[in-house]
C-alpha angles and dihedrals in degrees: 000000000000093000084056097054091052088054104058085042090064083048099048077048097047093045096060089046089054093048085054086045085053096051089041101058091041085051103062096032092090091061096070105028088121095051102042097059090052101052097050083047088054093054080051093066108054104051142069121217119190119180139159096223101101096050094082121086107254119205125201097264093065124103123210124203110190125173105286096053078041093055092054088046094052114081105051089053139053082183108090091201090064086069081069092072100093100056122097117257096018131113134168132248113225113242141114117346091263100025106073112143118227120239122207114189091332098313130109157165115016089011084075129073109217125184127187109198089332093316127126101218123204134205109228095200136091087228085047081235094161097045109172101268083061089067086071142072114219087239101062084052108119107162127005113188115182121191105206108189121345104044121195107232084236090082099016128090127121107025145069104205107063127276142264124223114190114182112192117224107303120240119269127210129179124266117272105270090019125118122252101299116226110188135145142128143250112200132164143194153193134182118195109218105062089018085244107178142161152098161290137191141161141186134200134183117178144159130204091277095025145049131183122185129172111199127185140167136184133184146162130192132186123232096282126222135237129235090261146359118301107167135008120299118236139070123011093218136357085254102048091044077162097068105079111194113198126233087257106035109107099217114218104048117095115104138168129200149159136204140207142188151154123196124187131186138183114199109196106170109302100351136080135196120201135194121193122187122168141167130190125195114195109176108177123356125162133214118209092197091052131077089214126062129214104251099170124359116174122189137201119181123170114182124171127168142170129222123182127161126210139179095283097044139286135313122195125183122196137190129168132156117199123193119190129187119199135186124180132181141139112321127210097283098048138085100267096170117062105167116294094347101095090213123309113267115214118195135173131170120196135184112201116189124183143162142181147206121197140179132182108191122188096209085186130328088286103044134048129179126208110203114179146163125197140180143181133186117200119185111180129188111181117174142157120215127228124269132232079037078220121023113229109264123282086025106117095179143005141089108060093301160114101071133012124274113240098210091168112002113209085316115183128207110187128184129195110184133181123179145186129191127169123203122196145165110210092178142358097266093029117079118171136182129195123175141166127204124190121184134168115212111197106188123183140157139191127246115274142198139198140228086290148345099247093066101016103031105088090045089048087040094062103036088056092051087064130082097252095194114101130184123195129191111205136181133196119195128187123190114173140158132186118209109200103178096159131017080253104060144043126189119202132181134156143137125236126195107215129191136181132179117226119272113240096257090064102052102026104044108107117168130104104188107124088229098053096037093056086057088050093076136122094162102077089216088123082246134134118245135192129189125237118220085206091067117141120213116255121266125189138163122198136194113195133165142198127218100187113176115169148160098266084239091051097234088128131027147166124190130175128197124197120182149170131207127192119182126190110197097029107188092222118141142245128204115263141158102031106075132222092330085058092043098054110028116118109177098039136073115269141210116247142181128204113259131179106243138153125270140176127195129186140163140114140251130221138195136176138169130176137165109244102186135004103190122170115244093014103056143222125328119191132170117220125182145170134190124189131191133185136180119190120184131180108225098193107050097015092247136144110246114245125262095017115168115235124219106302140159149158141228124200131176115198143203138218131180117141107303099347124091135169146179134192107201137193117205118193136186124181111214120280105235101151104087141167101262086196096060099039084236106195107235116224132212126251118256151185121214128179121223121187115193131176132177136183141201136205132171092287106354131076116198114198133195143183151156114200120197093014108188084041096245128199114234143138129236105257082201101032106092142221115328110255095157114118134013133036098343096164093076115073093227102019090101122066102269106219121054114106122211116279125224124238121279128229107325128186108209112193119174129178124204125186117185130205 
């Protein structure tokens, strides 16, 4: 208790340095305004940046983060997917603490098509722990593009919620006439509350036809704390009785990664040739919504493409293969040791290979035409060991032994796409877009078998019995105008039919055995899942809007986006497996298979920014601000949908003098009431928190500093899920039900950046 008090003492101290800090750089920006500007116009000068990014058709919907808005996010995250949390529409799924899942209008996951540098990534694990954003370190981000709402089919496929486009740093070459360019950065960090710290460095050399850049990162954090107790204080589990957890500290959260990789580019006239090549180590992360951990988790990934761009457009051509390897087990704060089983190894090994073939064509200056082909070949093995690896002698059975257990046996997911998509002004003020997708999913899986036949056979039994091969026909369909009747305003309106074929995991999963089924999760509810071999694919169609009125020199804005979702073949869930006690159970954790429902989502997002002051001598002040709001309904059982965010928003007003800037932001969350009654989802209080947050830049250093949570404020996740962290989390109901995630205390973020 003492030591706690201590503690928040150091914070209460640290947070009025940091307010001095604050004044004190402010103070002396103004000193070297001047400088400043000419010395970040003079790095413009010397490089050349080519990316894709801007030949696809953006609607209105769609948020863009470039370099700048990811230099200020930076330094509070090592989870890419967290610099997602300023744009309209968008939320964020708990999990490790580089493994959040983005949400777009209430939908995730694989509802969401997300693509790093052209690639499909997939997540090789039955609690979709590595998702695609998690490949990648914050400070290789160079362009993040999200479509919230309407999505072109250009950039569609696959998925029902919107898509996610992440571009790496682009290549830079040396101006033409300039010497070999050798350019990169150091930087370093630390954040107080879980003692994250780390690095990240990068280094370029380029002429004016070729680049070369080498990027890494590492960093390790600790499990981090919440701005209050939230359970008892004592042991993380009856077999590690030396490993004390605090009242306040949240188990399962510590992590620790590093990333590689090496990109390399020939520019020869119009065309450029690029080579990717990347590697992640993860070598523990925990999850404090599963009941597993990440205890080794190894990534490949090979990407090359080719842009060139002619007199009629554009053509790009793409191919990249990816191989994981992960490995899950018990972590620190869980029960490792049930009876004679020493822990329960989870592994899976994947191979993902892709391509595509792209063409924008200018018809003429009012009418351009995407044509594309894409494909993707998944191949997934996910097995658990026995254990014991050998049973005693004269035990014929127990444990979790004697054979491995086949979760997803060489199971294949293959896509063949096609698209279409036509772009045209027929006037000044009037913009359409009409485009046509057509994939073919082809999905099978091999027979299986348990750790024996006495508890695993008849589930195995009747899995193997089934055709196992499935073929879905899916089309996607865009329709979208934009009305500009003033340089101050812009009007935009369309409807989009969306389908996805089920993951692996959703239609190959078999087992009912309550053990097995709490391990197959990627919901982080604490709950037990089974796939269903009759799984639909999911259809939705969705109506949205704009409303974009702005300054004509966009100084100030304010957009609205309204929007409504049905989807036919919901892949929602019912209890199984567990009889009238499953059935009927209302505090505990339940048993539940995938089923095809109906479903309807609707809401609006809203956005504003505006300058406030301008004042020689003292800078710029501008207000931003952003509210969502999402309703999810199940149609067919009247039930919420589950991990809906309530109404939330933020405020920030911002500073600007030279080199210094500053924000003070206010984050807000109503309570999330509207839950998912067949889950037993955990509903979760409203809250305010304060952020501060200051940066600085020189000539070729950037300083960084933040406090988050400033007034260390206790809340809950209202998407982070139910708290497996610590305990017996084999059993489905051997850890307390009903403690939601909480979110991080007070936290001071500090990051330093030199540049060469």
């Amino acid at each position: 208790m003492k030591q706690r008090e201590r503690q928040r003492t150091c914070r209460r101290t640290a947070a009025l340095v940091g307010v001095a800090t604050l004044l004190t750089w402010g103070a002396v920006a103004h000193a070297e305004e001047e400088k400043t500007t000419d010395e970040v116009t003079t790095l413009k000068e010397v490089v050349v940046r080519s990316t894709t990014i801007n030949d696809v058709f953006v609607p209105l919907n769609a948020s863009v983060i470039d370099a700048p808005k990811l230099q200020v996010l930076a330094p509070a995250t090592s989870d890419t997917a967290s610099l997602l949390r300023d744009i309209p529409g968008v939320s964020l799924y708990g999990g490790g603490g580089i493994s959040s899942l983005p949400v777009i209008h209430g939908m995730a996951d694989d509802r969401l098509r997300i693509k790093v540098d052209g690639m499909d990534l997939m997540s090789a694990c039955p609690n979709h722990m590595t998702p695609p954003l998690s490949y990648i370190d914050p400070s290789n981000v160079g362009t993040l593009m999200a479509f919230a709402g309407i999505t072109p089919v250009s950039v569609g496929g696959d998925s029902i919620g919107g898509t996610i486009l992440l571009e790496s740093s682009a290549p830079v070459f040396a101006a033409p006439g300039q010497a070999p360019l050798l350019t990169g950065h150091l930087s370093s960090f630390y954040r107080s509350n879980n003692k994250a710290r780390g690095g990240d460095y990068s280094a370029t050399f380029a002429t004016d036809i070729f680049s070369a850049t080498y990027n890494g990162s590492v960093v390790h954090a600790d499990n981090y704390t919440a701005g209050g107790n939230f359970k008892p204080a004592g042991p993380a589990a009856v077999d590690k009785p030396g490993n004390i957890l605090d009242g306040d500290e949240v188990g399962s959260s510590s992590y620790k990664a590093e990333n590689h990789n090496l990109a390399f580019a020939l520019k020869q006239g119009n065309h450029l040739f690029e080579g990717k090549f990347g590697y992640q180590y993860i070598p523990e992360q925990g999850f404090p919504n599963q009941r597993m951990d990440i205890i080794s988790n190894t990534e490949w990934r090979q990407n090359l493409r080719y842009l060139g761009q002619f007199g009629w457009g554009s053509l790009e051509a793409r191919a990249y293969h990816e191989t994981v390897r992960h490995d899950m087990d018990f972590g620190d704060d869980k029960q490792f040791q049930y009876g004679i089983a020493p822990g329960m190894p989870m592994n899976s090994d994947s191979r993902n290979l892709g391509g595509v073939l792209k063409a924008n064509i200018d018809v003429t200056t009012d009418h351009t035409v995407r044509l594309g082909g894409e494909y993707q070949y998944y191949r997934l093995h996910d097995w658990w060991p026995s254990s014991p690896r050998t049973l005693p002698p004269g035990v014929m059975m127990g444990g979790m032994a004697p054979n491995t257990f086949q979760n997803i046996d060489d199971g294949t997911r293959e896509r063949k796409a096609v698209f279409a998509e036509w772009e045209t002004r027929l006037h000044p003020q009037w913009l359409t877009l009409l485009g046509a997708r057509y994939e073919r999913v082809e999905m099978d899986a091999d027979d299986v078998h348990g750790y024996n036949d006495t508890m695993y056979g008849f589930a195995a039994d009747v899995f193997n019995a089934r055709n196992h091969d499935r073929n879905d026909n899916n089309w996607d369909l865009t329709a979208l105008a934009r009305f500009t009747p003033t340089a101050m305003l812009s009007l935009e309106f369309g409807y989009a039919h969306k389908m996805r074929s089920p993951n692996l995991y959703e239609r190959y999963t078999w087992s009912t055995n309550g053990m097995a089924m709490v391990m197959n999760n990627f919901k982080g509810d604490g709950n037990g899942y089974v796939g269903n071999l009759d799984l639909d694919p999911e259809k939705a169609h969705t109506l949205s809007g704009t409303v974009d009125w702005h300054a004509a020199d966009r100084t100030w804005g304010f957009k609205v986006t309204p929007y409504y979702t049905h989807v036919t073949d919901y892949i929602d869930a019912k209890r199984c497996c567990g009889g009238q006690a499953n059935e009927t159970a209302v505090n505990k954790f339940v048993l539940l298979q995938y089923v095809n429902q109906t479903a309807r989502l609707w809401g609006v997002d809203v956005s504003t920014h505006m300058p406030l002051a301008k004042l020689n001598g003292v800078g710029e002040f501008n207000l931003t601000g952003l509210f969502n709001y999402t309703n999810g309904k199940n149609r067919t059982t009247g039930d919420d949908l589950y991990n809906i965010m309530p109404l939330n928003g933020k405020l920030a007003l911002t500073h600007k003098l030279g080199g210094f800037d500053s924000a003070v932001e206010m984050v807000m969350a109503k309570g999330k009431n509207n839950i998912s009654d067949v889950r037993n989802e955990i509903k979760t209080s409203g809250y305010i928190l304060a952020n501060l947050r200051a940066g600085y830049n020189w000539k070729s250093m950037r300083l960084d500093f933040g406090i988050d949570n400033l007034l260390d404020k206790y809340y809950s996740l209202p998407l982070g899920g139910a708290y497996t962290g610590q305990g017996m989390t084999m059993g489905l109901n051997s850890i307390p039900w009903g403690t939601a995630v909480p979110g991080m205390g007070r936290s001071y973020n500090t990051r330093l950046t030199y540049r060469f």
